[in-house]
N, C-alpha and C positions, 0 to 999 in steps of 0.2 A: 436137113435142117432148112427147111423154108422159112426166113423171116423177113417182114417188112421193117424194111431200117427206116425207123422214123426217130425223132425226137423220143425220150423217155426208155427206149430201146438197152438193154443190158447183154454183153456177151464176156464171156471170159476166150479171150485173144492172145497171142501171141506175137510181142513185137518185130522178133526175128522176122516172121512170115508178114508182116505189114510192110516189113523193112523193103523185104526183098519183093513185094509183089506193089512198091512205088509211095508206100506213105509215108509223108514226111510228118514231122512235128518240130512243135516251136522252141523249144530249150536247146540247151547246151547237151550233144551229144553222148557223153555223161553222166547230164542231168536225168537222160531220159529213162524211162522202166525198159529192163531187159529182158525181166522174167515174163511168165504169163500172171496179167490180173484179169481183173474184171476192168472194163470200159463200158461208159456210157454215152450213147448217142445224143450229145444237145442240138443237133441240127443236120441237115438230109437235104439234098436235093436227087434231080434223075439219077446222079452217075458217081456221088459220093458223098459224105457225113463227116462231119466235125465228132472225136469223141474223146471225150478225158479217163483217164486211167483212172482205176479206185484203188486207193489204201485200206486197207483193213484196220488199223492205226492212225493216232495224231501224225502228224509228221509239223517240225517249224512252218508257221505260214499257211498252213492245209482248212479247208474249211470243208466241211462234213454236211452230209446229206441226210435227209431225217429218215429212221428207221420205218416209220410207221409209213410213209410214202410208199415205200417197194412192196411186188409181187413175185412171187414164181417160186423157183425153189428153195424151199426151208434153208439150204444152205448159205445162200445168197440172202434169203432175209435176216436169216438170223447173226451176220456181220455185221457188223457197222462196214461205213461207206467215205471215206474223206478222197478230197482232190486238191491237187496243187493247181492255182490259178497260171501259172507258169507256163502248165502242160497241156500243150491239147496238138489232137492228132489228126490231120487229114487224110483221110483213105478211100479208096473207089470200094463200092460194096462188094465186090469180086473181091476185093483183099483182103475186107472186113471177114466174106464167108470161108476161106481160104484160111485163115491167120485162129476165125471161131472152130473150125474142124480140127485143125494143129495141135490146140488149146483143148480140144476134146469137150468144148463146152458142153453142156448135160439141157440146156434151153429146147424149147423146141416151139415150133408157131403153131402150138395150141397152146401153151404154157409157156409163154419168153418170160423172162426176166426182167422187170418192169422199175422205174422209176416213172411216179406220174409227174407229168410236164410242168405242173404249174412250183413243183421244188426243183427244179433244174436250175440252174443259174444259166443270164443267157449269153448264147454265142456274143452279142456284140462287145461285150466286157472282155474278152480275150483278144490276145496278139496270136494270131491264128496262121499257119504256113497257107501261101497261095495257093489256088485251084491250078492245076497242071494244064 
């Protein structure tokens, strides 16, 4: 699974495997998703990526991503997409590929799983954990 983690970027993850390979995230420990979702990358640099977890459902306070935006696997498009503005993850992309393998994501970098950039909501609007 070779992917370029950019913005727009979709992987289904595993938070256990984020946890433990150094990602933090901004909620209440709790708050956070434990299971595996889908995450979306809103933002990348050399050596790590801001990404928000997706609900498949409304949840209180969740604001949703439009359908007709997303690529890649029928599975993944044919969901609906919501995120808690609450929640967002920092991870080194080693942890990201590591946590996407876990997760047994089915993406591939000929076919990732896509949200185009310009529906992303942007990084600056969140309370984000620091860069390590």
């Amino acid at each position: 699974m070779a992917h370029v983690h950019a913005p727009g970027l979709v992987l289904r993850m595993d938070p256990d495997e984020l946890i433990r390979e150094g990602a933090t995230f901004s909620c209440a420990e709790h708050e956070a998703v434990h299971a595996q979702h889908y995450f979306v990358c809103i933002e990348a640099n050399a050596k790590d990526g801001l990404w928000l977890p997706l609900f498949s459902g409304p949840r209180f306070g969740s604001k949703e991503l439009p359908n007709a935006s997303r690529t890649g696997d029928p599975r993944w498009v044919g969901a609906s997409a919501h995120y808690q503005p609450e929640q967002i993850w920092r991870a080194s992309h080693k942890a990201a590929q590591r946590a996407a393998s876990a997760a047994h994501d089915s993406s591939s970098g000929k076919l990732p799983n896509r949200i185009r950039t310009e529906s992303l909501p942007a990084a600056s609007g969140f309370q984000f954990p620091a860069t390590k």
